[in-house]
C-alpha positions as CSV (number, residue, x, y, z in Angstrom):
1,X,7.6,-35.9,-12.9
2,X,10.9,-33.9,-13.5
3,X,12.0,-31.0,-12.1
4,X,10.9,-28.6,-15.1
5,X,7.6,-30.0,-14.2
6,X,7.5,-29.7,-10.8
7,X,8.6,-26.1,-10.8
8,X,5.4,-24.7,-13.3
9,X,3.2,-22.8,-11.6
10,X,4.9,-22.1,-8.6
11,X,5.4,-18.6,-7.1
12,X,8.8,-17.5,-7.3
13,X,11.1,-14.4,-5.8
14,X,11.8,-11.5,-8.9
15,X,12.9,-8.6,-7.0
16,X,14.2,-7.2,-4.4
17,X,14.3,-2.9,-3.9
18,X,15.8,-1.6,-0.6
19,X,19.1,-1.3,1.3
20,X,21.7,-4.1,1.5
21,X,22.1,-3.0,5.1
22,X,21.8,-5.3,8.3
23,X,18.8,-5.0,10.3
24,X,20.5,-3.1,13.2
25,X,21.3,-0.4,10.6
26,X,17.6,-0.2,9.6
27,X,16.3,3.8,10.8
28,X,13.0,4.4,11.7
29,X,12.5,6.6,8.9
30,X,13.1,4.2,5.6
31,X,10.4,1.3,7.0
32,X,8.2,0.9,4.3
33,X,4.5,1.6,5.8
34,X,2.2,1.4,2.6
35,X,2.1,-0.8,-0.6
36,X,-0.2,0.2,-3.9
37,X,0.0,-0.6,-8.0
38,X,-2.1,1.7,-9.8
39,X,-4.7,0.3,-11.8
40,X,-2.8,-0.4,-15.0
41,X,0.0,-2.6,-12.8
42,X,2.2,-0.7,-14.9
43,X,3.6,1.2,-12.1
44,X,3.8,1.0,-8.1
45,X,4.1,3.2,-5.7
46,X,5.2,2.7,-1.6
47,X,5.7,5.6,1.1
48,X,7.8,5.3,4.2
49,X,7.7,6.6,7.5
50,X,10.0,9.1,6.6
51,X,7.2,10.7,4.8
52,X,9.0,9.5,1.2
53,X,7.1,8.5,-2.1
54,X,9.2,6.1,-4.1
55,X,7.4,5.2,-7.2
56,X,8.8,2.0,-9.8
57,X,7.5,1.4,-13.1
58,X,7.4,-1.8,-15.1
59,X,10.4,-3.1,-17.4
60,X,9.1,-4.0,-20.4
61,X,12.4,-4.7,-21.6
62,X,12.1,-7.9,-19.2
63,X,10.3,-11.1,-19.9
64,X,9.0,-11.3,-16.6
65,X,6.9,-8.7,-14.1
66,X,10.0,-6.7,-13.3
67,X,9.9,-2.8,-12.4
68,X,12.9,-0.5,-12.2
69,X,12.9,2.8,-10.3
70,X,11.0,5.6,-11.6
71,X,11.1,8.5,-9.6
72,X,10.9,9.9,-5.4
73,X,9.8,12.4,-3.7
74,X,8.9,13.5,-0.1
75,X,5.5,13.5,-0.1
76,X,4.8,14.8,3.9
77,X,6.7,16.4,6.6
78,X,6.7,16.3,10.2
79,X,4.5,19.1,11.5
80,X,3.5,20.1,15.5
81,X,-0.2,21.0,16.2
82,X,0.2,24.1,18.5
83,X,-3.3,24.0,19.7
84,X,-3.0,20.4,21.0
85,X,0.4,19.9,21.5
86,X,0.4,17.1,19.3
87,X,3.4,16.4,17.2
88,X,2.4,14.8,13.5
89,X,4.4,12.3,11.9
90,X,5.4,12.4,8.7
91,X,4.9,8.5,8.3
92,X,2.5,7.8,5.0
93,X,-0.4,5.5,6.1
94,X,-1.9,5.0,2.6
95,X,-1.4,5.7,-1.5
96,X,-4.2,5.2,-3.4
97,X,-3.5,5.8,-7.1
98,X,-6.1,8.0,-9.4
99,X,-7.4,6.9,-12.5
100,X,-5.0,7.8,-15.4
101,X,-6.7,9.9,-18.1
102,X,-3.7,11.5,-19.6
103,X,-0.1,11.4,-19.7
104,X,0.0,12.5,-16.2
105,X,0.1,10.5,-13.0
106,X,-2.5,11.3,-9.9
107,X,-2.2,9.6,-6.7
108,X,-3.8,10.3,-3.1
109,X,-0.8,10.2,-0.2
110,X,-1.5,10.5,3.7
111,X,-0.3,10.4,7.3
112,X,-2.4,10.9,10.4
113,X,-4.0,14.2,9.3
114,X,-3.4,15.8,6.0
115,X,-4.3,14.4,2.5
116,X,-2.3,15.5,-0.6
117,X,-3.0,14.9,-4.2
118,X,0.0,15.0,-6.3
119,X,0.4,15.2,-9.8
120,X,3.9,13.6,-11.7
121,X,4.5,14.3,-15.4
122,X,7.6,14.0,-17.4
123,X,9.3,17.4,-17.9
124,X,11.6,17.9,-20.4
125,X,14.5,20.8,-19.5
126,X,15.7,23.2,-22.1
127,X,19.3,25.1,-22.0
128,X,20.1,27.7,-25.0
129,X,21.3,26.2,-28.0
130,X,22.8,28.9,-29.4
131,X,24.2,32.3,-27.9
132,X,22.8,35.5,-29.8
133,X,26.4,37.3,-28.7
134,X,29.9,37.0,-30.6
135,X,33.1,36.2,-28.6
136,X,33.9,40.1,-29.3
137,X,30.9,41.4,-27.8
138,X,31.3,38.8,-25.2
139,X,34.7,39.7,-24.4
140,X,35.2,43.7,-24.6
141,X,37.8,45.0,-26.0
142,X,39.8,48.1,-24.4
143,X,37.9,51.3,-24.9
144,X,40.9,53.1,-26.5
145,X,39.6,50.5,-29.1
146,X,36.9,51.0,-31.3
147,X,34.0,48.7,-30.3
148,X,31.1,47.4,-33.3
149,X,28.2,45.5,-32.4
150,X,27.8,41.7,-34.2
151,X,26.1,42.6,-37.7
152,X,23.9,39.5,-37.6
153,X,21.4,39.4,-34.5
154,X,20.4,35.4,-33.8
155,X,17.2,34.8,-31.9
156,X,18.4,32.0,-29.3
157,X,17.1,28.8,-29.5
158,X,16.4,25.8,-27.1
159,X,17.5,22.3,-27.3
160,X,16.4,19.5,-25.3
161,X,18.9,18.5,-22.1
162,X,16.8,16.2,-19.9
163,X,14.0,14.6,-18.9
164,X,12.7,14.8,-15.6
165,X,9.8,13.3,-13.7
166,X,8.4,16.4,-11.8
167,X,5.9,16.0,-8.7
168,X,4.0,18.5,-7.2
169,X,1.0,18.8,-5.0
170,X,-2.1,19.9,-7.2
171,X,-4.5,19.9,-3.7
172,X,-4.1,19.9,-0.4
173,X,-6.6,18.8,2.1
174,X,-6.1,19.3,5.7
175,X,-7.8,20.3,8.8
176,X,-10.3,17.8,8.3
177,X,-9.8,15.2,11.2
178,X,-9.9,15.3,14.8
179,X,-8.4,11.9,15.0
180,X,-5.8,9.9,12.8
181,X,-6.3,8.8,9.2
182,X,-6.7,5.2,9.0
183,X,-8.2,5.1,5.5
184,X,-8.6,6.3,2.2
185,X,-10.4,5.3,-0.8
186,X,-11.4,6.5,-4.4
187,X,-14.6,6.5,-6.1
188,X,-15.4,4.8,-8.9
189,X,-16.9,7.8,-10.7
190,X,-13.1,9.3,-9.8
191,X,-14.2,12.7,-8.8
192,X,-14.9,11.9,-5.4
193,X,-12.7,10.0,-2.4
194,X,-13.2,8.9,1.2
195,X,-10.9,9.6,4.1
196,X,-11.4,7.9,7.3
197,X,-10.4,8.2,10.9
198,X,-11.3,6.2,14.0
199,X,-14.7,7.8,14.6
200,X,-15.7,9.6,11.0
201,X,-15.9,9.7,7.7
202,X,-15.4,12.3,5.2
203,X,-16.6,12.9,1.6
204,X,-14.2,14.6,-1.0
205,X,-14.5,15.9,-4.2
206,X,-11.3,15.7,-5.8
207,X,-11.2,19.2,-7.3
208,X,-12.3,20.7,-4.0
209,X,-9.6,21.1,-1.2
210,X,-11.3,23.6,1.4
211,X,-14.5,21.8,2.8
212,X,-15.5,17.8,2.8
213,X,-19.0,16.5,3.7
214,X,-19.1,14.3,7.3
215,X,-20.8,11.3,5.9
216,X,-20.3,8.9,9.0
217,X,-20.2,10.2,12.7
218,X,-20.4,7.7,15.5
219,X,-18.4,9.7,18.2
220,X,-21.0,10.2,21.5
221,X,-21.9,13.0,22.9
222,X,-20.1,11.3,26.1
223,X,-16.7,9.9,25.0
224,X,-17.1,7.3,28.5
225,X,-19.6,5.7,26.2
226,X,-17.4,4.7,23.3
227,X,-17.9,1.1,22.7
228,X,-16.2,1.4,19.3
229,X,-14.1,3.0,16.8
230,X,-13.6,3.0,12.6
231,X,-10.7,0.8,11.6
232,X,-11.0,0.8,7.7
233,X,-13.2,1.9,4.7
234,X,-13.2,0.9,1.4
235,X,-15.7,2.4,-1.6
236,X,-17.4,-0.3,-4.0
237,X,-15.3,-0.7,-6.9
238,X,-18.4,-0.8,-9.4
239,X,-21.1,1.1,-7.4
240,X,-20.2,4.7,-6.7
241,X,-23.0,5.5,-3.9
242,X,-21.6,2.4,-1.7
243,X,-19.2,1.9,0.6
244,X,-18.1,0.1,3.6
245,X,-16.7,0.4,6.9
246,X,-15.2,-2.3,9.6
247,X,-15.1,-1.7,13.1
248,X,-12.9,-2.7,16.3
249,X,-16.5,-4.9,17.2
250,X,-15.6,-6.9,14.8
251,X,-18.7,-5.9,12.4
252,X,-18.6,-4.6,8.2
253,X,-21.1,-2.4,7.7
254,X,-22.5,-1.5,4.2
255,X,-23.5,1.9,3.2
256,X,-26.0,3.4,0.9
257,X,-25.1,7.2,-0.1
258,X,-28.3,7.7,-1.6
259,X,-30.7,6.8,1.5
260,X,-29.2,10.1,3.9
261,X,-27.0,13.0,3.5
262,X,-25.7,11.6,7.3
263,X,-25.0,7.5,7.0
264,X,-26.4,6.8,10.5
265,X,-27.9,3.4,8.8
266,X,-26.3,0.4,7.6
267,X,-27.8,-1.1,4.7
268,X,-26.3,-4.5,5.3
269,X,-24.4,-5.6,8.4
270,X,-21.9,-8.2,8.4
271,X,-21.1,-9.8,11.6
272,X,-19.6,-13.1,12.4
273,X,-21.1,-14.2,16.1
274,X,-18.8,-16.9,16.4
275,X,-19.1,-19.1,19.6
276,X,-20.2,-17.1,22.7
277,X,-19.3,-19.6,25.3
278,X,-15.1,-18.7,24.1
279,X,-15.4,-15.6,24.7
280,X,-11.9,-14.7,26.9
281,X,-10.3,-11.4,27.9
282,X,-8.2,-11.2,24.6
283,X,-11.7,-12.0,21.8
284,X,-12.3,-8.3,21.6
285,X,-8.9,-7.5,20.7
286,X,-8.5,-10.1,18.5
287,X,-12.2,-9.7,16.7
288,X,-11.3,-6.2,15.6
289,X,-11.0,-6.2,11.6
290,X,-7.9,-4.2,10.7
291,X,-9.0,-4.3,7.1
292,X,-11.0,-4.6,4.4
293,X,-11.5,-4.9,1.0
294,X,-13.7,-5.6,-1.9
295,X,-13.5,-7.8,-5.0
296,X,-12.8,-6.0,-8.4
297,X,-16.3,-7.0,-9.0
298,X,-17.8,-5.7,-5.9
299,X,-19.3,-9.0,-5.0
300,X,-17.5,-10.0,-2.2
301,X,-15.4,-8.5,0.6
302,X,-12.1,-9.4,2.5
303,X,-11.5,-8.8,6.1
304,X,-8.4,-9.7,8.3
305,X,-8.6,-9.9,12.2
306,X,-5.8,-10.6,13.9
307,X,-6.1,-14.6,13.4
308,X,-7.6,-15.3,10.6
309,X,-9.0,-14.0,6.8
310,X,-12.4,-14.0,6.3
311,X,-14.4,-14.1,2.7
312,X,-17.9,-12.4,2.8
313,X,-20.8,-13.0,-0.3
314,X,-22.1,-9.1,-0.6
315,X,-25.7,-10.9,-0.9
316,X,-25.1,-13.1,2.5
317,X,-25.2,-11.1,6.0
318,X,-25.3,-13.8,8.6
319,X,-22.0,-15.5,8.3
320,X,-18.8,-15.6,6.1
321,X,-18.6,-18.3,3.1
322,X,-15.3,-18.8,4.3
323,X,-12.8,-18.1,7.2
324,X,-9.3,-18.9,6.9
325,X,-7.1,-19.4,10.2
326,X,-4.2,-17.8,9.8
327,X,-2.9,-18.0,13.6
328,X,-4.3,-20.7,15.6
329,X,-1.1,-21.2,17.0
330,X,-1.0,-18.5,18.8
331,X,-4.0,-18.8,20.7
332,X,-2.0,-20.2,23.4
333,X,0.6,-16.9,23.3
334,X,-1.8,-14.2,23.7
335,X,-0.9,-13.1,27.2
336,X,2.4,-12.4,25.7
337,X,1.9,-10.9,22.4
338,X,-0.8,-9.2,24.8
339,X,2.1,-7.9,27.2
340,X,4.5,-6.4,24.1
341,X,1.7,-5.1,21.8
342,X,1.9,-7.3,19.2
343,X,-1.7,-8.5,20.0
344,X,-2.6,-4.6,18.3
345,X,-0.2,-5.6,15.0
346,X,-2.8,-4.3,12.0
347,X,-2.2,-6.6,9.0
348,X,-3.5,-6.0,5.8
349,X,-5.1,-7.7,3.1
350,X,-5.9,-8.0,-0.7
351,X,-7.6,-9.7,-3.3
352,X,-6.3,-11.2,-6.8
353,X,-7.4,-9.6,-9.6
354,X,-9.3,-12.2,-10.5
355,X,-10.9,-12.7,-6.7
356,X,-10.0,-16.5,-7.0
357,X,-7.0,-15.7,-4.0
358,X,-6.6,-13.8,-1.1
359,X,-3.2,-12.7,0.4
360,X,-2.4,-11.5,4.2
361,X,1.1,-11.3,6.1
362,X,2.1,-12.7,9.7
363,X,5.4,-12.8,11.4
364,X,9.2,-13.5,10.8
365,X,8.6,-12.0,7.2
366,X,6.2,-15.1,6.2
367,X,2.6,-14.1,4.0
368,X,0.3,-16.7,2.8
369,X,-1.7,-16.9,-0.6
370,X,-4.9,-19.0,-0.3
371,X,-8.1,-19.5,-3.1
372,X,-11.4,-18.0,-1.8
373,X,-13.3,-21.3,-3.2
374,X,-15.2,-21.9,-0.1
375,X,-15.2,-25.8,-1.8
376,X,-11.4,-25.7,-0.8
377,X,-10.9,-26.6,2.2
378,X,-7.6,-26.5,5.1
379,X,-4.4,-26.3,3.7
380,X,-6.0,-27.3,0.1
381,X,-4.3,-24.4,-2.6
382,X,-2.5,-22.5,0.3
383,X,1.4,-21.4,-0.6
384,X,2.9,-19.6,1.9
385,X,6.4,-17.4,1.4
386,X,9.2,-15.8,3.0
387,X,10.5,-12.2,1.9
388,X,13.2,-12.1,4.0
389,X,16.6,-11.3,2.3
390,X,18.2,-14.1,5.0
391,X,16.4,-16.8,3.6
392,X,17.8,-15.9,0.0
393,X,21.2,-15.7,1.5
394,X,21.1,-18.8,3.5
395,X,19.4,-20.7,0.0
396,X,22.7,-19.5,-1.8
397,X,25.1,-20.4,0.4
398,X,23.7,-24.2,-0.2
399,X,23.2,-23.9,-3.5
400,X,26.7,-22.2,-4.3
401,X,24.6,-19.7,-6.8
402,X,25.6,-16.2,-7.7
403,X,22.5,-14.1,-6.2
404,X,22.8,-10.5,-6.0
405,X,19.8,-8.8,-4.2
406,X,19.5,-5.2,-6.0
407,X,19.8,-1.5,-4.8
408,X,17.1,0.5,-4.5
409,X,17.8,1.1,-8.9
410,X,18.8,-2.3,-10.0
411,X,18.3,-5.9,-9.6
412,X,20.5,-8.5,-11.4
413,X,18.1,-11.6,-9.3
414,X,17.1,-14.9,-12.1
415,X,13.6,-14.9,-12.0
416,X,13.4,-18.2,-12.9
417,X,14.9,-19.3,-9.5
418,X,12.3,-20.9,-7.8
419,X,11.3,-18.7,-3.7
420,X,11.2,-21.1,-0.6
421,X,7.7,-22.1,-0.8
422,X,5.5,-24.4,1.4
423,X,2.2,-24.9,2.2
424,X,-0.7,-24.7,5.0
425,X,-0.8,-21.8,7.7
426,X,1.4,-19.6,8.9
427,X,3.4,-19.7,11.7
428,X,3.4,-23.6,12.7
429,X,5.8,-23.0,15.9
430,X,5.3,-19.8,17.7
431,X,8.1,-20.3,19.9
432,X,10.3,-19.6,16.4
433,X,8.7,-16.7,15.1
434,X,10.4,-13.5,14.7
435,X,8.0,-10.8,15.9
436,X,9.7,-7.9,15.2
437,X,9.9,-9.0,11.4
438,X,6.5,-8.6,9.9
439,X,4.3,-8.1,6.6
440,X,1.7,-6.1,6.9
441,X,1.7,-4.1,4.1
442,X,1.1,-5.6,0.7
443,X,-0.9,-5.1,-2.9
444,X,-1.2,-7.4,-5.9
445,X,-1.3,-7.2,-9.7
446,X,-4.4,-5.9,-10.7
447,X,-4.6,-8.4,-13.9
448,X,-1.2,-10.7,-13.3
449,X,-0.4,-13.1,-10.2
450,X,2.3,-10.7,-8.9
451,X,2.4,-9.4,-5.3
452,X,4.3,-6.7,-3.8
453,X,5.2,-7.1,-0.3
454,X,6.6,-5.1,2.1
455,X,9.4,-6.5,4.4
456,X,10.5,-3.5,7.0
457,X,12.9,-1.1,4.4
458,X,13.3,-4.0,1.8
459,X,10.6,-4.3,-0.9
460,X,9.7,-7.4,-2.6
461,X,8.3,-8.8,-5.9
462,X,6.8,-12.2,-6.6
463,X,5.8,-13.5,-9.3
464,X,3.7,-17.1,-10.3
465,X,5.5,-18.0,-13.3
């Protein structure tokens, strides 16, 4: 087989958004904390925990899936709850993107308490064309001299000067959360949205910013008795009266909004009993799902724990079709990502478009891709990656290429340059793992294999070619 050969199929690095800076001049501000395309994959959109929007949209000028900025804005900004003396970050904890039904963009931005639906549209800015006074009547003359108005009045006219992409919040929805926001999600009948914190749910209507409906409650009337809190939601992408929720227990439970004003009831429950005899001080920490997600076709759901992915049939309660280990390695560190928090790290998940292939991060900037045929099985289909600008710099130094990773506007990389690549699971030697790089934000082509990751302030684009 020659190289050409070798090389078709494989995923490959296309892009590369973000600063050029080392990773001690990294702020706090510019990590990149959520990852979404909108629906079309025409356009994606991140936010930062300086409260920033940045959106891209796609190059169609480009063979490949390439994207070029498209516009920013700051979307949040830090705020101080006087009542509780609270301070509220500005940081963005999701973007979900509204359905498009005119020229206009919609998208649904939010950090720990306040949800904002902004609109974007293309402006177009108008200066006067054409001045309606004469240079005389412009410039007076002395008034020993006689003065006559301009015999011809001109109505002025416009012309066109720019075009701007304007963004401005159309509603507002606060006051709504006792607790932080850990989730949002859009209906399918796109008039109505979930936001989630750790112990309710609330439903929105869209058009209506002032009141919500509290569709989930599980707080006890004695908070000593909390056994467990909300860590994700996620509405059915076909079915507008279901959703789900996933727990720190470790459980999915599927709701029915026509059964009960008040979801006290699951419909279905999914829970994964594993092996009981195991059972340590670390399996309820590491049980705790810190996402979920459903198929485009609602028919099954994604859910990441801290060491592994697992695929659940909508139809089939008792046990996953398939779990994926992701970190079995570090079973035997878990005192010590126990002792500096990495043992709470919330990764996040997503499905293909086609729901053939599920993709989750881990550490020193490494995310795998593996196929949901339960028939597959170890390290049978898996790729895993690296979007780490080191690896690319290291990879050019051997290959004495010209590689230029882009600014935040630009990127000069050859797609056709094939991204270090290997296969089985992640992390193989936990004693070389970098755990303060991390992905755990990331979203993927709704129609195309291409994944956007997130990789601290740097964003990345890969592409199966």
């Amino acid at each position: 087989m020659d190289e050409s050969e070798d090389l078709t199929g494989q995923w490959r690095f296309a892009q590369c958004f973000g600063d050029k800076g080392d990773a001690e001049d990294i702020t706090e501000a510019d990590i990149i904390s959520a990852v979404e395309f909108d629906h079309s994959g025409d356009y994606l959109a991140t936010g930062d925990k300086g409260g920033r929007v940045v959106l891209f949209e796609r190059n169609h000028s480009k063979k490949g899936c390439e994207y070029k900025f498209f516009t920013e804005f700051q979307s949040h900004e830090p705020e101080f709850d006087y009542l509780k003396s609270l301070e509220i970050e500005e940081k963005i904890n999701k973007i979900r993107w509204c359905r498009r039904t005119n020229r206009a963009h919609f998208l649904l931005s939010t950090n720990d308490k306040t949800i904002k639906l902004w609109k974007l549209y293309e402006k177009n800015l108008k200066v006067v064309a054409e001045n309606n006074l004469s240079d005389e009547f412009r410039h007076p003359r002395p008034l020993l001299k006689p003065f006559t108005l301009p015999m011809q009045l001109k109505l002025p006219r416009l012309s066109h000067h720019d075009t701007i992409v304007a963004a401005y919040p159309r509603r507002v929805y606060s006051n709504a959360h006792a607790y932080h926001i850990n989730s949002i999600s859009v209906n399918s009948d796109a008039e109505t949205y979930i936001s989630a914190d750790d112990l309710r749910i609330n439903l929105w209507n869209l058009g209506i910013s002032d009141h919500s409906f509290n569709i989930v409650d599980i707080k006890p009337d004695n908070m000593e008795e909390l056994t467990e809190v909300i860590t994700s939601a996620d509405f059915h992408p076909v079915n507008c009266n279901h959703l789900m929720y996933s727990s720190s227990k470790g459980n999915i439970k599927l709701l029915d909004l026509r059964q009960s004003a008040l979801c006290d009831n699951h419909t279905k429950l999914f829970e994964d009993q594993g092996d009981q005899d195991s059972k340590s001080f670390f399996s309820e920490i590491i049980s705790s799902i810190s996402d979920i997600k459903f198929s485009q076709n609602g028919r099954y759901i994604l859910s990441r724990d801290y060491l592994s992915l697992k695929i659940w049939d909508i139809n089939m309660e008792k046990m996953p079709v398939k779990t994926i280990p992701l970190h079995d390695v570090l079973r035997s560190k878990l005192c010590d990502l126990y002792e500096n928090d990495c043992i709470f790290d919330k990764f996040e998940c997503t499905f293909s478009g086609d729901g053939k292939h599920a993709l989750s991060g881990s550490y020193s900037n490494n995310f795998g891709i593996y196929p949901t045929d339960s028939s597959k099985l170890g390290d049978e289909g898996q790729v895993v990656l690296q979007a780490d600008k080191a690896a690319f710099r290291a990879r050019k130094s051997a290959a004495s290429s010209t590689v230029k990773l882009n600014s935040m506007k630009n990127n000069d990389w050859d797609p056709r340059s094939p991204a270090p690549m290997g296969s089985g699971s992640i992390g193989l030697d936990p004693d070389q793992l970098d755990y303060n790089k991390k992905i755990m934000h990331a979203s993927w082509h709704p129609f195309e294999d291409s994944v956007a990751i997130a990789a601290t302030n740097n964003l990345f684009v890969f592409s199966k070619l």
